[in-house]
C-alpha positions, 0 to 999 in steps of 0.5 A: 701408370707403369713407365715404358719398358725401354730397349738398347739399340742393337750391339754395335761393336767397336771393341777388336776381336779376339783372333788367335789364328793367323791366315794359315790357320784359317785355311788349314781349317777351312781345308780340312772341313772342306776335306771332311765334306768332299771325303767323309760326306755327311748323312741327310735322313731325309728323302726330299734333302737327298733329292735336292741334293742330286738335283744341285749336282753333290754326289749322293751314295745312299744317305750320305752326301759328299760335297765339292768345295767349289759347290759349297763355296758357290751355295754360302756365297749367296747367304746375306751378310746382314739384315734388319729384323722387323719387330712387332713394334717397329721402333725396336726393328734391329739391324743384324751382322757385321758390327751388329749383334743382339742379346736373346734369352735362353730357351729349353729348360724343362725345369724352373727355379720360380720367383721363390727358387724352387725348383719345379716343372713349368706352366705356359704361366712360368712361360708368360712370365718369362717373356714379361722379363725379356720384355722389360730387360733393355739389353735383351732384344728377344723374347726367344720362344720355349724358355721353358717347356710348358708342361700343361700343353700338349706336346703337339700343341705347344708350339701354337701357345709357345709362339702366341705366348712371345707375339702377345706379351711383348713387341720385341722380336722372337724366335719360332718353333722348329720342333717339326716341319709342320709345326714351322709351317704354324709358327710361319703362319701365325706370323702371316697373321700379325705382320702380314704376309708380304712383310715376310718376303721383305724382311725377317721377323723370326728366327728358327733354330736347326740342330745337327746332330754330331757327328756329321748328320743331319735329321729329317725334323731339323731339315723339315723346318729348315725348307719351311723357314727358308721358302719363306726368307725367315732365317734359320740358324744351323747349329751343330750340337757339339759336345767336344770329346764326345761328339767331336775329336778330343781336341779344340782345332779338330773339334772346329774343323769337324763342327765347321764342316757340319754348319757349313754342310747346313748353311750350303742347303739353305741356299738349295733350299732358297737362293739367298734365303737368311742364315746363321751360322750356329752351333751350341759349344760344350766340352764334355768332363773326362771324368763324367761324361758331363757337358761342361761350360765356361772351360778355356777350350770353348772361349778359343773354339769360340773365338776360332769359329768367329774368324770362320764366320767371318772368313765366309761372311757369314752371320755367326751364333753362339751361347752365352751365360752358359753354366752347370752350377744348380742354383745361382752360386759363385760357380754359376756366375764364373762360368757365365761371366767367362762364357760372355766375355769370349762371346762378345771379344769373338764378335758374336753376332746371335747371342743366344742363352743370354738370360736365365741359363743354368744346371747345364740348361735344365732349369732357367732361374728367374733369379739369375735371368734378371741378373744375366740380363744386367750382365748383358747390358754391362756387356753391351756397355764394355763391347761398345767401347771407349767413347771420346764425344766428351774428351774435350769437356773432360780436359778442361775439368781437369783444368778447373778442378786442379790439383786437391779438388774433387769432380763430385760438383763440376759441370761435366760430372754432372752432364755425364754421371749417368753414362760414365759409368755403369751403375748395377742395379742389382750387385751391391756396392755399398759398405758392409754397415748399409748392407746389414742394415738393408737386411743382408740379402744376397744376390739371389734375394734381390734378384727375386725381389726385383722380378716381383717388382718389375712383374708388378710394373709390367704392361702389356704392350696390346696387339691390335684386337683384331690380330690377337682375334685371328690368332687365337682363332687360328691356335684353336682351329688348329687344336681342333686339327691336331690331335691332341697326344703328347707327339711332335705333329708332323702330318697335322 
């Protein structure tokens, strides 16, 4: 028998954040966003967006939308600051916000390196496999959705497997497809049918994702889904899609006063849409090579930028979102780790609450290596160990071996070291540790090989936590009849 994959509770934080501006940087930002959405306003490609918009009182002038600050502040006000996400197997429910945040794997790789690091296309099989890793990750409390595209389903099909895919291969929470308004309206139902209906009203099981896109638009397929995810209380994280120097001011304070005005300008049409429907406050964060033209990660302007929006999140009490583990190195090298290691360090001292791109990231999010999502996975629980903080529950019993031990002694046999080895301190299991002699002998692997060796082998333990067959019957009954209804051609569905 294969032992229970076993889940970290959500993140509780007890590390202080990381705050660089001081009040009058926070209101000289908040100023200049709300003077971007009162002067510059920001373009709704969207008919139903622009209407709702006339209807709760903004100043329309064709697609563009200028919005009062005191109209915006009274629209956010509504968002909840925390909630609890129901999972499928309710001892892995998660409470959000506030002090609370949760590790979720990367997601739109349209390319893999597999478990021999070969880089290819991947299969709703790569996909299957993915969420069995997320499943057996401790700190990973997501299976996401699209880890990687499935590229033998139909465009228009994809979502139906993408979701069922995450529902039956682990009983962790996950993220929903908002690649059409249509295809939210899927996902939503196909929730419908393994929670139940109500559960939805009561409480959030899913999470969607809409893009702005920099500069200050937002488009119909993001507000499309955005509507379908709110009507049903879901919350859906409003992410700017930045590329700093590009899409943005050149410039980190403009660069968040500008993306701030954007998830701002999202989250107050989440409450038109719903008042106090869930929401985030997103964004993907990457500065752009001046020499390239080449999104960049890891840089110091995207730790500040993150630890800048964080204190805005907070400002508005909001629920934030940010990346993590993000790199462009193309295989799992020296590169892939530095940026990764400081994209997490700045995410988890900014206070991050959805962090996102947690697993598997890599080539500027081209492919997700398993190598590296196992291994990111183990940084994130390291993460999660450093962001919980110092514990002082054995401070006393400590003491008091340093008083039997004395001066000479060693701590490798008392009592206390034995009650608490196992916590003291964190233990990698795939970074190695030991002498140069015990490393050649074991056969002079690299991090990469061990990484792969370890995914076959907890692949290999892998069982499937069973949906109740009548649900996983309704849902394979619902994929097909909407198979059958949608036209099968390589098109984002948006009338089916």
């Amino acid at each position: 028998m294969a032992p229970r994959s076993s889940m970290l509770p959500a993140l509780e934080r007890n590390l202080p954040y990381c705050e660089p501006m001081d009040p009058d940087q926070i209101a000289r930002i908040d100023n200049a966003s709300m003077a971007i959405l009162e002067d510059v306003g920001v373009v709704f490609r969207d008919e139903i967006a622009l209407e709702d918009w006339r209807k709760a009182g903004a100043d329309v002038r064709g697609e563009r939308v200028h919005l009062d600050r005191g109209l915006v502040r009274e629209l956010i006000s509504t968002i909840p600051s925390t909630w609890t996400y129901r999972a499928r197997n309710i001892e892995r429910s998660l409470p959000f916000g506030g002090k609370h945040s949760i590790f979720v794997p990367m997601t739109g790789a349209p390319f893999l390196r597999d478990l021999d690091d070969v880089r290819r296309l991947p299969t709703l099989a790569d996909l299957n496999m993915f969420h069995k890793l997320a499943h057996l990750s401790p700190a990973l409390h997501s299976t996401a959705h699209v880890i990687v595209e499935p590229m033998d389903v139909k465009v228009s099909h994809r979502h139906l497997h993408i979701t069922y895919s995450s529902m039956k291969h682990s009983d962790k929470t996950f993220m929903g497809m908002t690649t059409s308004g249509r295809n939210a309206e899927d996902v939503l139902a196909m929730c419908d049918i393994l929670f139940g209906a109500d559960v939805l009203e009561e409480t959030p099981v899913v999470t969607g994702n809409c893009n702005g896109n920099s500069p200050l638009v937002w488009d119909e397929t993001m507000l499309s889904a955005m509507r379908a995810f709110c009507k049903r209380k879901q919350p859906v994280l409003c992410s700017p899609f930045v590329l700093g120097g590009a899409n943005t001011p050149a410039s980190v304070a403009p660069a968040v006063a500008q993306l701030n005005a954007e998830a701002l300008s999202g989250l107050a049409y989440t409450q038109v849409i719903r008042t106090g429907a869930p929401a985030v406050y997103g964004h993907y964060l990457s500065t752009v090579s001046m020499k390239s033209g080449a999104p960049m990660a890891g840089t110091p302007e995207i730790s500040l930028m993150n630890y800048m929006i964080g204190q805005m999140a907070r400002f508005y009490d909001v629920p934030w979102r940010s990346s993590n583990t993000l790199g462009g190195a193309k295989t799992f090298d020296a590169q892939a780790g530095y940026e990764s290691a400081m994209t997490m360090n700045s995410v988890l001292h900014a206070g991050t609450n959805y962090i996102w791109h947690s697993a598997g990231w890599n080539e500027a999010g081209m492919h997700c290596s398993v190598a590296k999502f196992v291994v990111d996975a183990e940084m994130c629980a390291m993460g999660y160990r450093m962001a919980e903080g110092v514990r002082w529950d054995d401070f006393d019993e400590a003491m008091q071996a340093v008083r039997d031990v004395g001066p000479g002694g060693h701590y490798l046999g008392h009592a206390h070291t034995l009650a608490n080895f196992e916590r003291a301190f964190f233990m990698p299991k795939l970074f190695d540790n030991n002498s140069i002699e015990q490393w050649q002998a074991d056969g002079s692997q690299e991090i990469t090989a061990r990484a792969l060796e370890y995914a076959r082998k907890i692949l290999g333990e892998y069982e499937e936590p069973k949906l109740d067959e009548a649900t996983d019957e309704a849902l394979r009954d619902f994929i097909a009849r909407r198979e059958r209804e949608i036209p099968a051609a390589d098109a984002v569905n948006t009338e089916y």
